[in-house]
DRENDO-1510 file (C-alpha; in Angstrom, 1 decimal, always signed):
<recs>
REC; n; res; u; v; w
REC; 1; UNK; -42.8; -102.9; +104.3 .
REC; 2; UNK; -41.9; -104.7; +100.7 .
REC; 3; UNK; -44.9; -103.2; +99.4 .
REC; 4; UNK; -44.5; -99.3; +100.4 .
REC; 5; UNK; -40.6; -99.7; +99.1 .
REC; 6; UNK; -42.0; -101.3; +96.2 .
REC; 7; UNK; -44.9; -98.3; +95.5 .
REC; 8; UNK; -42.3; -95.6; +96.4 .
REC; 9; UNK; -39.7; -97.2; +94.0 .
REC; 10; UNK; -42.2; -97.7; +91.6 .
REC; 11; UNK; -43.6; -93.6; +91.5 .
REC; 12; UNK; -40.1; -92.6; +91.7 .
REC; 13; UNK; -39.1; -94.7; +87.9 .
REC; 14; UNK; -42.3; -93.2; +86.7 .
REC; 15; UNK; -41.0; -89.4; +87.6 .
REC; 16; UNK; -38.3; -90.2; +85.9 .
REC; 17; UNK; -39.5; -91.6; +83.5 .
REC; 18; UNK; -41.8; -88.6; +83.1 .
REC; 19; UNK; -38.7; -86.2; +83.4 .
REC; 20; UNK; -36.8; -88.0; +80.7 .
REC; 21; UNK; -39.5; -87.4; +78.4 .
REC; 22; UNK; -40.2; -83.6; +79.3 .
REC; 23; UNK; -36.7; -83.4; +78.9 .
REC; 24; UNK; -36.2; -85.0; +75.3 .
REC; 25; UNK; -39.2; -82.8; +74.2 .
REC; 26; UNK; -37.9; -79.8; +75.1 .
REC; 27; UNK; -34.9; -80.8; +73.2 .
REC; 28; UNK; -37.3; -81.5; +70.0 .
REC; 29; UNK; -38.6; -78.1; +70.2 .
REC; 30; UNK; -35.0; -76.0; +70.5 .
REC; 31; UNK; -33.9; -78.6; +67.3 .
REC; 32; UNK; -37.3; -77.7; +65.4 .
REC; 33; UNK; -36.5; -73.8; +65.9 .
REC; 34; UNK; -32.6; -74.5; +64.4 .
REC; 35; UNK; -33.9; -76.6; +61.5 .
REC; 36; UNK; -36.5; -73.6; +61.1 .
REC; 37; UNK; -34.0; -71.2; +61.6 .
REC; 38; UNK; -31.7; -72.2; +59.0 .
REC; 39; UNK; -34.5; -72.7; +56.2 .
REC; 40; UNK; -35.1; -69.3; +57.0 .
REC; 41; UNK; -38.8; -70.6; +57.4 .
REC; 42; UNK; -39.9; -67.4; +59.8 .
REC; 43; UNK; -43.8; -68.8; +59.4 .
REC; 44; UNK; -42.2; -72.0; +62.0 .
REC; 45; UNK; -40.0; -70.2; +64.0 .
REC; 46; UNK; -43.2; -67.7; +64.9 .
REC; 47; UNK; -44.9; -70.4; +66.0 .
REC; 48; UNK; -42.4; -71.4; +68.2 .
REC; 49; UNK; -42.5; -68.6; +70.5 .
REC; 50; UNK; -44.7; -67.4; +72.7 .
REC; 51; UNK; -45.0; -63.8; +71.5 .
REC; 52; UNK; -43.4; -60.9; +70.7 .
REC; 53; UNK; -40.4; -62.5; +73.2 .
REC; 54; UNK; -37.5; -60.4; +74.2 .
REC; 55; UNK; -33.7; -61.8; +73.0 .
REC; 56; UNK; -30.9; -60.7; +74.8 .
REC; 57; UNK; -26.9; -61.1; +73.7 .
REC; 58; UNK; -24.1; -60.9; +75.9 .
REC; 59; UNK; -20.4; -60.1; +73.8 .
REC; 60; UNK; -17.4; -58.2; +75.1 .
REC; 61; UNK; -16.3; -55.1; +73.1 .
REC; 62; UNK; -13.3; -53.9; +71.7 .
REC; 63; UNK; -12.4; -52.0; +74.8 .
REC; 64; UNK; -13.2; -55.4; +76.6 .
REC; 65; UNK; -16.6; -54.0; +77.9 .
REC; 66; UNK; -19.5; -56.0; +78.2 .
REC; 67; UNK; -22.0; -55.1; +76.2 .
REC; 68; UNK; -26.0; -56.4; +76.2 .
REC; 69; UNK; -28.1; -56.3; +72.9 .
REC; 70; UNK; -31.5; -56.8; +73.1 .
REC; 71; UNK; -34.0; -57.6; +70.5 .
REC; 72; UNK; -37.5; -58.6; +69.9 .
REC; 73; UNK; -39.0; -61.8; +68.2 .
REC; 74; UNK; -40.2; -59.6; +65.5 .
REC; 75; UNK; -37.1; -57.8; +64.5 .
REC; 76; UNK; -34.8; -61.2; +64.9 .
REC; 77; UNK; -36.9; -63.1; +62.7 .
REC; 78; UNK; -37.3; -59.7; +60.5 .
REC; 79; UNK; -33.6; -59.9; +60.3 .
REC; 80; UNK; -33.4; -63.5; +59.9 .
REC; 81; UNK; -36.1; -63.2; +56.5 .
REC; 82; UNK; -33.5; -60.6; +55.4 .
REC; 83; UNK; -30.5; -62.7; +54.8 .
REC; 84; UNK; -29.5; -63.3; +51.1 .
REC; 85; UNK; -30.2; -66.7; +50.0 .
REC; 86; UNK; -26.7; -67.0; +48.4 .
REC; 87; UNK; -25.6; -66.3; +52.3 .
REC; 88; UNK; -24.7; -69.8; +54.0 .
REC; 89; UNK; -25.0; -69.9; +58.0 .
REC; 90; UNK; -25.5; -72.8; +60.6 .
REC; 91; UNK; -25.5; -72.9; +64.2 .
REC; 92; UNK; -24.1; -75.7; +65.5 .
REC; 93; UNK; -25.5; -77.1; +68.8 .
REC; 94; UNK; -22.2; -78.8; +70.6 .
REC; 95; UNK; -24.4; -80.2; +73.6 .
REC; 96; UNK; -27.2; -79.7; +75.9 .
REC; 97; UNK; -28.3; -79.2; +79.6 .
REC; 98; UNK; -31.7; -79.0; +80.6 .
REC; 99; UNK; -34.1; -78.6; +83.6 .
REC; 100; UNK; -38.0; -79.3; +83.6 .
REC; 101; UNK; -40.2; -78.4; +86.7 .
REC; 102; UNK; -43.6; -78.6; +85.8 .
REC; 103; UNK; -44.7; -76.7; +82.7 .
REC; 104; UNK; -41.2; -74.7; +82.9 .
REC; 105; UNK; -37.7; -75.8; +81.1 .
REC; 106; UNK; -34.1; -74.0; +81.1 .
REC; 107; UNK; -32.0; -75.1; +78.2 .
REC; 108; UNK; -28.6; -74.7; +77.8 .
REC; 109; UNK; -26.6; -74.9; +74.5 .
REC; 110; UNK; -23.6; -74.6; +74.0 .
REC; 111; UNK; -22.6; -73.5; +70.1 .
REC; 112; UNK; -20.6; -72.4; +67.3 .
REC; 113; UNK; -22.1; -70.2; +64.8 .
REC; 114; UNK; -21.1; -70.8; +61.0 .
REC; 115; UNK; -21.3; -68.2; +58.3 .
REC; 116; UNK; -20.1; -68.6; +55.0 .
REC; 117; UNK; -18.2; -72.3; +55.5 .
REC; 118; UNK; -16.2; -69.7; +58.7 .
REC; 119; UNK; -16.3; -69.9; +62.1 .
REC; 120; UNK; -17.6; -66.7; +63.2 .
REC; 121; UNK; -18.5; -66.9; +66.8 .
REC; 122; UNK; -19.3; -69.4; +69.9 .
REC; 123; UNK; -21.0; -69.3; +72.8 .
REC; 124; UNK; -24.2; -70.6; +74.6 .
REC; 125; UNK; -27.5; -70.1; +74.5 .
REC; 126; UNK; -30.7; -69.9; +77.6 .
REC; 127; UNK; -33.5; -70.6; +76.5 .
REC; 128; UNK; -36.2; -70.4; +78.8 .
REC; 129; UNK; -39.8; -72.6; +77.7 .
REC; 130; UNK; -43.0; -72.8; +78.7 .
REC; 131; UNK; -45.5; -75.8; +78.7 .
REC; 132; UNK; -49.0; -74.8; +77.2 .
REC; 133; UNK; -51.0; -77.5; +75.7 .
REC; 134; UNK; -49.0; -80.7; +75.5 .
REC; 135; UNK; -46.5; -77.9; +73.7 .
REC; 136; UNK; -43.1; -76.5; +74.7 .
REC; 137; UNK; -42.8; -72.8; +73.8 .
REC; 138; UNK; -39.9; -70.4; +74.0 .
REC; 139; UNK; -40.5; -67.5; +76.5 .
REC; 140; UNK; -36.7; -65.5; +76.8 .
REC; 141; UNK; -33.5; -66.1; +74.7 .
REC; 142; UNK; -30.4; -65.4; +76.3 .
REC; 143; UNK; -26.5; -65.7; +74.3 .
REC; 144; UNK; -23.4; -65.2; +74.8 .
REC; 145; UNK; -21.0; -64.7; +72.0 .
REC; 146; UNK; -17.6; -64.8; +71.7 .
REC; 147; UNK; -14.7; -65.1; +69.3 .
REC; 148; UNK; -12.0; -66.0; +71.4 .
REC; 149; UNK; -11.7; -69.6; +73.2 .
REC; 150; UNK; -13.9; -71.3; +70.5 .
REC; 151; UNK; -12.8; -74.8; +69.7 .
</recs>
């Protein structure tokens, strides 16, 4: 009986063991894609994706509607090559939450958004990933933004 209790306790630390590291590597790759992002480095953050990936936003207008924007890859990091380099920006990641099964990972991130030394916005990110090749890649993008209730 010591020995089954022993080999089940001893598969379950490796799972989680296994799940910690899934989970800090998913981490990695949403860091990589902000430390891309800000360099501007488009060349990166194409690589980071798998395809032509659909972004979504989530913001409430002026009429307190709520309003979805969507986007592709190609146009955000179209948009993203665009900015002046005398224009300052950073995303700031506040924390994270995330969920592996398999070869599939749900991040949530929780932010403020910098531009020009100002806070301009908050919110939290989704990021949904996929597993190919020993490699986390980011399938869907999902924010909400807000500029009201930001810290």
């Amino acid at each position: 009986m010591r020995y089954l209790l022993t080999t089940v306790m001893i598969c379950i630390g490796m799972n989680i063991h296994s799940q910690d590291k899934e989970m800090e590597n998913v981490k990695n790759t949403i860091n990589t894609f902000f430390e891309a992002f800000h360099k501007q480095d488009t060349t990166a953050m194409r690589t980071m994706a798998r395809g032509d990936i659909l972004l979504q936003s989530i913001s409430v207008n002026k009429e307190g509607n709520t309003v979805l924007n969507e986007n592709s890859y190609n146009d955000f990091l179209r948009n993203i090559a665009s900015i002046p380099e005398d224009r300052n920006f950073e995303e700031k990641l506040l924390d994270f939450s995330i969920q592996v099964d398999g070869n599939m990972a749900n991040a949530w991130t929780p932010y403020e958004f910098w531009y020009m030394d100002q806070l301009s916005h908050c919110g939290v990110n989704s990021f949904q990933l996929i597993k190919e090749d020993d490699n986390w890649k980011i399938i869907y993008l999902v924010d909400t933004r807000r500029r009201e209730g930001c810290k």
